[in-house]
C-alpha positions as CSV (number, residue, x, y, z in Angstrom):
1,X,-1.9,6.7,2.9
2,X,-2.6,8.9,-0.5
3,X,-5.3,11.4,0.2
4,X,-5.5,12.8,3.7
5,X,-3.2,13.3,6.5
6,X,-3.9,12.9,10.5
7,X,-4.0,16.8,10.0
8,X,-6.7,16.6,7.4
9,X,-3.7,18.4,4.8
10,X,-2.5,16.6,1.4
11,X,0.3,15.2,1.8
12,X,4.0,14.8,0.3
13,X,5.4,12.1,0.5
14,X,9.7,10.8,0.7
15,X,11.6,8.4,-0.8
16,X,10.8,5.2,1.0
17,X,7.4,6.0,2.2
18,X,5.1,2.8,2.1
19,X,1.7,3.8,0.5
20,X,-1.4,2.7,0.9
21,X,-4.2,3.2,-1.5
22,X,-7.4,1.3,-1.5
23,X,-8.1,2.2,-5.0
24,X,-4.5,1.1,-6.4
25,X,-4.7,-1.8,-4.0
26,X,-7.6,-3.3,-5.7
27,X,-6.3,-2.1,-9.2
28,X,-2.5,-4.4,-8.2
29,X,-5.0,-7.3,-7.0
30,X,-6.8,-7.2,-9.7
31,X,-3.6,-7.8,-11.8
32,X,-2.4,-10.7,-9.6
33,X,-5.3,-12.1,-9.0
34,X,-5.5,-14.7,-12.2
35,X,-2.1,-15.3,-11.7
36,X,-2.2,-16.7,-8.3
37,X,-5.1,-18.9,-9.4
38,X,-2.5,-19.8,-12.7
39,X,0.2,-20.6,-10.1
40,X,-1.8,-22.6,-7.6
41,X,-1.9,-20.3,-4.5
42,X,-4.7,-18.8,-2.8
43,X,-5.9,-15.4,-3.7
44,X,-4.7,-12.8,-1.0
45,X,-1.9,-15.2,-0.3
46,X,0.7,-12.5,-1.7
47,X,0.6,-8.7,-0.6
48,X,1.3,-6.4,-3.2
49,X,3.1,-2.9,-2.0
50,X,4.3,0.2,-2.9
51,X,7.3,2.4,-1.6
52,X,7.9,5.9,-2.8
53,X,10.7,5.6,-5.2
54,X,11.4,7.0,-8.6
55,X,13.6,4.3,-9.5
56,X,12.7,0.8,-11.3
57,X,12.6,-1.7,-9.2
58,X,10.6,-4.2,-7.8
59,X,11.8,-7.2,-4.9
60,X,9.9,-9.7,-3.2
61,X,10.7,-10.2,0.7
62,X,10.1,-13.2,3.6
63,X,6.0,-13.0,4.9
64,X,5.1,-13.4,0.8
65,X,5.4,-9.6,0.5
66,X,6.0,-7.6,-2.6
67,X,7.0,-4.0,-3.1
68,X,7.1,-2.4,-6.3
69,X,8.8,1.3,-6.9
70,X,6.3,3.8,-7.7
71,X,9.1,4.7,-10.6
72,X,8.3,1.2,-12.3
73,X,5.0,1.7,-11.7
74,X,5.0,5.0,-13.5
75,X,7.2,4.2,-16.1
76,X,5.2,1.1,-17.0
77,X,3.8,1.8,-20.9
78,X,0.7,-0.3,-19.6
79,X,-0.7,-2.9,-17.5
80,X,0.5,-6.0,-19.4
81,X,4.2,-5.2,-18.0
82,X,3.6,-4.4,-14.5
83,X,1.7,-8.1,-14.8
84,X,4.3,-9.4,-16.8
85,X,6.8,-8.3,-13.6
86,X,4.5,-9.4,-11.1
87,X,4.5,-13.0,-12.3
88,X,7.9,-12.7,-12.3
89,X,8.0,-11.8,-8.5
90,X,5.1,-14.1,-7.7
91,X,7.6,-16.8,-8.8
92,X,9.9,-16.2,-6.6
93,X,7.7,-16.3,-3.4
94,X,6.5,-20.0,-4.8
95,X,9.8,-20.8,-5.6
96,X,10.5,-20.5,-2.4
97,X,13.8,-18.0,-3.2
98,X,13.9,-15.2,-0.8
99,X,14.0,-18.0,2.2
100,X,16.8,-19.1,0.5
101,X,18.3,-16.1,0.3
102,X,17.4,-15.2,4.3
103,X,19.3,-18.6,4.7
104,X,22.3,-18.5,2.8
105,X,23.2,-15.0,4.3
106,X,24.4,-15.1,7.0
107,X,26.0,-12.6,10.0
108,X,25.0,-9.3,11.3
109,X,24.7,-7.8,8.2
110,X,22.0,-10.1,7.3
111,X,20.2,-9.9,10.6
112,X,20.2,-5.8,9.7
113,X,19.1,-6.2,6.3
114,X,16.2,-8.6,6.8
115,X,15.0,-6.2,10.3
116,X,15.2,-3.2,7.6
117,X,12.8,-5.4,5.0
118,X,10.8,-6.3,8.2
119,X,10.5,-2.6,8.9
120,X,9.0,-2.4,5.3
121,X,6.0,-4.6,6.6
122,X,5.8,-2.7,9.9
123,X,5.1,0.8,7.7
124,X,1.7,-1.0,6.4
125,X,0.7,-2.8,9.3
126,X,1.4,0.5,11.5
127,X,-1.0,2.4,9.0
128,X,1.8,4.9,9.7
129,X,3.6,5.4,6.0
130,X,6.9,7.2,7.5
131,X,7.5,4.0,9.5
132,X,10.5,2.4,7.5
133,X,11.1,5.6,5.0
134,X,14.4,5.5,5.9
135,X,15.5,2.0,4.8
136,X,15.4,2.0,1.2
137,X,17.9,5.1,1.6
138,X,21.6,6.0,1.0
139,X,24.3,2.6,1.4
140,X,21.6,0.8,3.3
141,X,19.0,1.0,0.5
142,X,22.0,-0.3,-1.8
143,X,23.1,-2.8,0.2
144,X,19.2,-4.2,0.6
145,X,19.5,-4.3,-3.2
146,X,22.3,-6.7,-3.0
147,X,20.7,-8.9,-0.4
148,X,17.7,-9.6,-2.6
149,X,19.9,-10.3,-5.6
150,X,19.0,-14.0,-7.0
151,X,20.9,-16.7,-8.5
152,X,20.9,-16.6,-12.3
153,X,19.2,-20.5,-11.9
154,X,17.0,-18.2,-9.3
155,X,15.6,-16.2,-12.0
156,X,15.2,-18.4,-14.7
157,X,13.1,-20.7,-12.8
158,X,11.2,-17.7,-11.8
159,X,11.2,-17.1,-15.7
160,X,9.4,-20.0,-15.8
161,X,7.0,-19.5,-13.6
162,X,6.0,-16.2,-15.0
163,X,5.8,-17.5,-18.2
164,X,3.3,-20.4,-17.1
165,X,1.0,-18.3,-15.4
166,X,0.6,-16.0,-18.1
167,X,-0.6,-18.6,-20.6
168,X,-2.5,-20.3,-18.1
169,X,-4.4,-17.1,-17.1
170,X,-4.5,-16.6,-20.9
171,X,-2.3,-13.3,-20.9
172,X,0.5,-12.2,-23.1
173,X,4.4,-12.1,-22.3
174,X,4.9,-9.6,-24.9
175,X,5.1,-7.3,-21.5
176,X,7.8,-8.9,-19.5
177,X,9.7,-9.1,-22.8
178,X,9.0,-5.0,-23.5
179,X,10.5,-4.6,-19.9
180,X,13.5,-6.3,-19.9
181,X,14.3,-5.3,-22.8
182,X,14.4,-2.0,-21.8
183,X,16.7,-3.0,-19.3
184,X,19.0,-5.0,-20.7
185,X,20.8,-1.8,-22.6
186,X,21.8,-0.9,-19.0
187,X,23.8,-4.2,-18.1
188,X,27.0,-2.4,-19.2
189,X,26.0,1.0,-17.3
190,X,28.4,1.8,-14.1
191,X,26.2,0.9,-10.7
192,X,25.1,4.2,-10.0
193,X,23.5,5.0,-13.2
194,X,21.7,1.8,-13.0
195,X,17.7,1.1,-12.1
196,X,18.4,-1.6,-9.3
197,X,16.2,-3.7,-11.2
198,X,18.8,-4.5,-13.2
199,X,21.1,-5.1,-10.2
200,X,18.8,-7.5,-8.2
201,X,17.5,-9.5,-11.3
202,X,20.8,-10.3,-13.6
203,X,19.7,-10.3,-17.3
204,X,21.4,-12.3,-20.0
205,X,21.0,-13.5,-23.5
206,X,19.5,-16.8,-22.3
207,X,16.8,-15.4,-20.5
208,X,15.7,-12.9,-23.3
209,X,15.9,-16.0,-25.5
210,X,13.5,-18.1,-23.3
211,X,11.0,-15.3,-22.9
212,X,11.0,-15.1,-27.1
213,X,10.8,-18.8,-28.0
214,X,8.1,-18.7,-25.0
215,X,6.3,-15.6,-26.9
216,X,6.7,-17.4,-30.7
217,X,4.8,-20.2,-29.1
218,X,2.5,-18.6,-27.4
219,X,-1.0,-18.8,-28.5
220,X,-1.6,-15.4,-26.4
221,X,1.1,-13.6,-27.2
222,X,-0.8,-10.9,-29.4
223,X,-3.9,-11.1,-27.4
224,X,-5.3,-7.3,-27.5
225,X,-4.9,-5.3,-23.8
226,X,-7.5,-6.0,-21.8
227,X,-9.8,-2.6,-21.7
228,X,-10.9,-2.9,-18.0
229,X,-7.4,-3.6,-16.9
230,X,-5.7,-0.6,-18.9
231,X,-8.5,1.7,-17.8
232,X,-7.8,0.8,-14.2
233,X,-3.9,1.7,-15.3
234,X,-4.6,5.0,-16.5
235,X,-6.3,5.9,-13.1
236,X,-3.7,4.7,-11.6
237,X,-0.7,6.6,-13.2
238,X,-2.9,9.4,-12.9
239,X,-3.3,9.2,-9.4
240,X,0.2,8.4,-8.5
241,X,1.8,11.0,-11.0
242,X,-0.3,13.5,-9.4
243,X,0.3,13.0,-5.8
244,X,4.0,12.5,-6.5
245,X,5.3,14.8,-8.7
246,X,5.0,18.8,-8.7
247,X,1.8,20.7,-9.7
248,X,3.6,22.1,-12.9
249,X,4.6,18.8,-13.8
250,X,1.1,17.2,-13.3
251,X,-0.5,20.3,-15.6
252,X,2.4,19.6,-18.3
253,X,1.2,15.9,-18.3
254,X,-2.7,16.3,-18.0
255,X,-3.0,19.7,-19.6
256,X,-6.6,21.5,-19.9
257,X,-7.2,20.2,-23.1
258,X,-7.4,16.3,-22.1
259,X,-11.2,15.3,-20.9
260,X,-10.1,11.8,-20.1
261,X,-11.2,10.7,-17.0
262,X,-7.6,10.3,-15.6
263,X,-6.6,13.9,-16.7
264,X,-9.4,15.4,-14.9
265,X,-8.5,12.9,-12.2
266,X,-4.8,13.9,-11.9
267,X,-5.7,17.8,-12.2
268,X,-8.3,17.8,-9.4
269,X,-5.6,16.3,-7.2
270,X,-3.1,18.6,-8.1
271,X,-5.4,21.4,-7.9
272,X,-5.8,20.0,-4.0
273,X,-2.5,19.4,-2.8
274,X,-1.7,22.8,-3.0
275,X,-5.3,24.0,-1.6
276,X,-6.9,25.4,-4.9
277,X,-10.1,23.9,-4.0
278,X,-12.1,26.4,-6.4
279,X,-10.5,24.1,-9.0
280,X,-10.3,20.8,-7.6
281,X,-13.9,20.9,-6.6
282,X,-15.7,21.2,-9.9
283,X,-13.4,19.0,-11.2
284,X,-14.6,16.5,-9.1
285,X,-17.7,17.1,-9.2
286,X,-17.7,16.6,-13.3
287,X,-16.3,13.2,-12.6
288,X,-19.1,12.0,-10.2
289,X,-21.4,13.6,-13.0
290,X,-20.1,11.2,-15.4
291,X,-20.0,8.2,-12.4
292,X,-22.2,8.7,-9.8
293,X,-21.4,5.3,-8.0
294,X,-17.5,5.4,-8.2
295,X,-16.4,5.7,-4.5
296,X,-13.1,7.5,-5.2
297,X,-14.4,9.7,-6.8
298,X,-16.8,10.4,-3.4
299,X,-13.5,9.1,-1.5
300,X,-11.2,12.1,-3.1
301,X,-14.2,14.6,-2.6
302,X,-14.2,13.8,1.1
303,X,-10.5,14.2,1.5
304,X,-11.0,17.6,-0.1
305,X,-13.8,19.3,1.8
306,X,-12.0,17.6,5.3
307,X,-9.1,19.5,4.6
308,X,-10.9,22.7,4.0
309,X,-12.5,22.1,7.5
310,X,-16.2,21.6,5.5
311,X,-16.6,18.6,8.1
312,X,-20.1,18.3,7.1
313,X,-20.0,17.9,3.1
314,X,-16.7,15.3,4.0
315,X,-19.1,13.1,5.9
316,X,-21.8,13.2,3.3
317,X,-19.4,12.5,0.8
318,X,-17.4,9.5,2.9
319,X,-21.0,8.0,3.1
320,X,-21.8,7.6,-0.7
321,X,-18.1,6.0,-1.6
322,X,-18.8,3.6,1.5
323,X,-22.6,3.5,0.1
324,X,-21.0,1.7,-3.2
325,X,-17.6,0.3,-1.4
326,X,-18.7,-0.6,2.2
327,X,-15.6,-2.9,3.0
328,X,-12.9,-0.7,2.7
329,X,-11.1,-0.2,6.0
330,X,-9.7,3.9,4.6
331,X,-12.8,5.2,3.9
332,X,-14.4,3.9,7.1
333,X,-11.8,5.3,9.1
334,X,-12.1,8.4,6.6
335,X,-15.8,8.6,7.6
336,X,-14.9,8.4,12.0
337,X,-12.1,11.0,11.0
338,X,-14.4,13.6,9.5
339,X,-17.3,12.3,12.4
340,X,-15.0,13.1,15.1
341,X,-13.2,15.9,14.0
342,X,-17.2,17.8,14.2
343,X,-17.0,17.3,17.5
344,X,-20.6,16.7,17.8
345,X,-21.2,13.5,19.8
346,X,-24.7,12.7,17.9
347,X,-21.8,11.2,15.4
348,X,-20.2,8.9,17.8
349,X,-22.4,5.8,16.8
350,X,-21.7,6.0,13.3
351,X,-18.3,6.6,14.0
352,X,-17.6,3.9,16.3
353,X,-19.4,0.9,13.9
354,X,-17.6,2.5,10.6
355,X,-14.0,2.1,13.3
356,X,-15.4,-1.3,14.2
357,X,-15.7,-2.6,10.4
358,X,-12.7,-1.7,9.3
359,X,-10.5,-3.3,12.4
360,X,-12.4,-6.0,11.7
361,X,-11.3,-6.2,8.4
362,X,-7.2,-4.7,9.5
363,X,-6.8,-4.5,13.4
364,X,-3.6,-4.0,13.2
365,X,-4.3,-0.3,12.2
366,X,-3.2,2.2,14.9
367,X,-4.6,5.3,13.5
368,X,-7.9,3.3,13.9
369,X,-7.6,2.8,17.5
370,X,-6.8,6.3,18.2
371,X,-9.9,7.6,16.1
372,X,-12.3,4.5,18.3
373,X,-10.5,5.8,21.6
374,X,-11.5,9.6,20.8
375,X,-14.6,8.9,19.5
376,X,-15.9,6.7,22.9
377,X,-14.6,10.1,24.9
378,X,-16.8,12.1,23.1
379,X,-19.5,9.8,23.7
380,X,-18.1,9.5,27.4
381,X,-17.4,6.3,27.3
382,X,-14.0,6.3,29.2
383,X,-13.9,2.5,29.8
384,X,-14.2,2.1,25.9
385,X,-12.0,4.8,24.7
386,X,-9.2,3.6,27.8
387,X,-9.2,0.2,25.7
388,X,-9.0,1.4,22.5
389,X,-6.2,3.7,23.5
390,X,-4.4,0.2,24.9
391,X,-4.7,-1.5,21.6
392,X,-3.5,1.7,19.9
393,X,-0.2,1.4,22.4
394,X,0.9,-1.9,22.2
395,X,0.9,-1.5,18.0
396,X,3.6,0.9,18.4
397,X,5.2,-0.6,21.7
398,X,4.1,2.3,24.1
399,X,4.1,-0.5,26.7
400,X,4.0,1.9,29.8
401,X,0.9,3.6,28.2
402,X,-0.2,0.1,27.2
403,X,-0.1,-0.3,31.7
404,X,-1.9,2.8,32.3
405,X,-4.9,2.9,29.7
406,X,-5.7,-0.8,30.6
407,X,-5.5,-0.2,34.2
408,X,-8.0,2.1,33.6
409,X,-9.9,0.5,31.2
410,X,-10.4,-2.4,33.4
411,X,-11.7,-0.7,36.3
412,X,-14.6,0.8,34.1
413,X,-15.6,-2.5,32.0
414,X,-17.8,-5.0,33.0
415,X,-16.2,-8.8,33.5
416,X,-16.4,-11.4,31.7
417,X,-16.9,-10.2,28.3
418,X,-15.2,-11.2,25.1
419,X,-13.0,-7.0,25.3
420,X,-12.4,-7.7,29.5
421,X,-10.4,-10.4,28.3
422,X,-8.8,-9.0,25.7
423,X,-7.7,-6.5,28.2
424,X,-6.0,-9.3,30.1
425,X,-4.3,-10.9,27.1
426,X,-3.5,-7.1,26.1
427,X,-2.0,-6.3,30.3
428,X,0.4,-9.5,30.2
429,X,1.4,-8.6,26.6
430,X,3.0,-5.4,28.6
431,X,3.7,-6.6,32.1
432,X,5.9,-9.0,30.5
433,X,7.8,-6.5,28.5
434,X,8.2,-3.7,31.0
435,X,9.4,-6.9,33.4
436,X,12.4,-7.6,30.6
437,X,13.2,-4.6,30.8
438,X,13.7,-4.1,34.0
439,X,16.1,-7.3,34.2
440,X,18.2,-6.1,31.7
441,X,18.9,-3.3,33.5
442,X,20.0,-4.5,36.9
C-alpha cells in the first residue's frame, strides 16, 4: 500500500510489488469506467492493478484482472494513452483471449505460469504488497511475458474493441496511436532491450494502419483532453514518481519553483520518505489550505504524523479524509491503525466500527483482521479479538493458528449468532486441511 507501513515508516518498494492506492484506484476507474459502459460490461467487472516495474508493459490475466507497470504508467504523456491502452486490455478480457490462452498452453510450465499470475491476485487480496514480488522477476518474469503473448488475429480484434469503445464513450484514439507508435521503433531491437509490451502485443503495419483510418474517421479524434481526467493524471504521476524514485530525482522533477498542486504533492512526499517532516508538513498543510475537503491530502497528513509517533494529530487527520471519503477501506484501517497504536482503549469503539466498514467493503484484507483482533484485546474482548485473529489465519493459511484462535474464540462467544457460525464454517475450513495433511503424510 503507498503511504504507511505496518511499522508506521514510508515505505520502498521492489520490482514486482503489487500496489494499492485508493487515490490512484479511483483515478484508473475513473479511466475505465465509460469504457466498460462502451463495451457492455458492468462497471467494477474488471480490476485495474499495479506492479512495481519501470518497464512498459501492461497484460491482462484469468479472474478479469489487469496490471499495468508503474513504468507505463509514468511514461504515459497523459491520460488519453493510459485509456487508449486500457481499452486495448479491456478487449481482451471481453474477447475472451487470456482463457484461450490458459487453454491452449498446456503442461507444467503452464500450470507454473498461471499459479505465478494467480499469485499476482493473491498480493491484493492478502493486503500484503510483497506477496508475489518475486514473480514478475528474472527468467520467470520473461517467461510470463511469453505466456500472455496473443495471436496477431488476438490483437486486432482487441484493436477493435478499443477502438469502439473510445468512440462510443466519445474519446479520442489519437492516444493508443501516440503509444504504439512509440513502440513500434523497437520491433527490430534485440529482446533484452525491448519494453515487454512490445513482446506480449506484436505490432505491425496493419494494425498502425487500422488505428489511423479509425482516427481519420473519427468524429473524436481531436476532441481536447479532458481537464478533470488530466488533473487526476498529474496527481498521479506525482504521487507515483515520488514514492518510486529517489528524493534527488523527485526535487530535479518538481523543483521549488513549481506551485502546482502535484509538485507540492510529490515534494511533501519526498520530503516524508526520508523523515524531513519539517518540510513535508507545511507542505501539506499549504495543500489542504488550497482544498480543505480533499481526503488525501488529510490521508497523506495522517501517514505523516503516524510515522513520527504524533498518534493523536494522525487520528484527527484520518477522520476529516474519512469525513469527505467515508467508504474507503485504507483510510479506515488507517484510522484503527493510528487508534490502536495509542493504546488507549477509549479508542477501541471507533476503531472496531472504522475495521468493521472496511471488511465489509474488502474482507479479504488480513492486515484488517489483525488490527480488529488487537483492538477487541484492548477492549478485553478476548472472544472477539480470538475470531478476528481466526479470519486473519485462514487468509494466509496459518491453519493450525486458524485451530487454536477458534477453539478459543468459541468457548467465549455466545451461540447461535450470525459470527458463532461463522466460526464453524471458519473450524471445518481448517480441520479439513490439517486432516489432508496428515494423510499425505502416512
Amino acid at each position: 500500500m503507498i503511504g504507511t507501513s505496518g511499522d508506521g515508516k514510508a515505505q520502498d518498494f521492489g520490482i514486482g510489488t503489487v500496489l494499492s492506492d485508493t487515490e490512484i484506484g479511483a483515478t484508473l476507474n475513473a479511466y475505465a469506467r465509460p469504457l466498460l459502459q462502451a463495451g457492455g460490461l458492468q462497471p467494477g467487472s474488471v480490476a485495474i492493478n499495479m506492479v512495481v516495474d519501470d518497464s512498459m508493459n501492461a497484460f491482462a490475466t484469468q479472474g478479469n484482472n489487469i496490471y499495468f507497470h508503474t513504468g507505463l504508467l509514468l511514461r504515459a504523456k497523459n491520460a488519453n494513452e493510459v485509456i487508449g491502452v486500457m481499452a486495448h486490455e479491456i478487449g481482451h478480457i471481453a474477447g475472451g483471449h487470456v482463457v484461450m490462452v490458459a487453454s491452449d498452453t498446456a503442461g507444467p510450465t503452464a500450470i507454473t505460469l498461471l499459479a505465478a499470475l494467480l499469485g499476482l491476485a493473491a498480493g491484493i487480496a492478502s493486503g500484503n504488497p510483497e506477496v508475489g514480488m518475486a514473480l514478475l522477476m528474472g527468467g520467470q518474469r520473461a517467461a510470463i511475458g511469453e505466456y500472455l503473448s496473443f495471436s496477431r488475429g488476438q490483437e486486432s480484434r482487441a484493436d477493435q474493441f478499443a477502438l469502439k469503445a473510445l468512440a462510443d464513450s466519445h474519446q479520442s484514439a489519437k492516444g493508443l496511436h501516440d503509444f504504439f507508435e512509440r513502440l513500434s521503433g523497437e520491433e527490430r531491437l534485440i529482446t533484452s532491450n525491448q519494453d515487454p509490451y512490445v513482446r506480449t502485443h506484436p505490432l505491425n503495419r496493419d494494425r498502425m494502419a487500422t488505428i489511423d483510418a479509425a482516427m481519420q474517421s473519427s468524429p473524436f479524434t481531436a476532441q481536447a483532453l479532458d481537464p478533470e481526467l488530466e488533473r487526476q493524471h498529474r496527481r498521479m504521476l506525482a504521487k507515483l514518481f515520488a514514492f518510486l524514485k529517489p528524493q534527488i530525482t523527485t526535487l530535479q522533477r518538481y523543483p521549488e519553483s513549481d506551485k502546482s498542486i502535484e509538485g507540492r504533492y510529490a515534494r511533501a512526499i519526498a520530503y516524508y520518505r526520508r523523515g524531513q517532516f519539517d518540510q513535508a508538513l507545511p507542505l501539506v498543510d499549504g495543500l489542504l489550505t488550497d482544498a480543505p475537503q480533499d481526503p488525501y491530502f488529510w490521508q497523506i497528513k495522517g501517514d505523516m504524523q503516524l510515522s513520527r509517533s504524533h498518534v493523536e494529530e494522525a487520528i484527527e487527520a484520518y477522520r476529516e479524509a474519512i469525513k469527505f471519503l467515508p467508504n474507503a477501506p485504507e483510510i479506515l484501517t488507517a484510522l484503527a491503525h493510528a487508534s490502536v497504536e495509542s493504546g488507549k482503549p477509549e479508542y477501541a469503539p471507533e476503531a472496531q466500527a472504522a475495521l468493521r466498514s472496511a471488511l465489509a467493503i474488502d474482507p479479504e484484507n488480513p492486515g484488517a483482521w489483525d488490527m480488529l483482533a488487537r483492538s477487541y484485546a484492548q477492549s478485553d474482548n478476548t472472544g472477539m479479538s480470538a475470531y478476528a485473529a481466526a479470519e486473519r489465519a485462514i487468509l494466509l493459511g496459518q491453519f493450525g493458528d486458524v485451530a487454536r484462535y477458534s477453539n478459543q474464540a468459541e468457548k467465549l462467544l455466545a451461540k447461535d449468532t450470525p459470527t458463532w457460525y461463522r466460526l464453524q464454517d471458519i473450524k471445518v475450513l481448517a480441520q479439513n486441511y490439517l486432516r489432508e495433511m496428515r494423510d499425505k503424510r502416512r
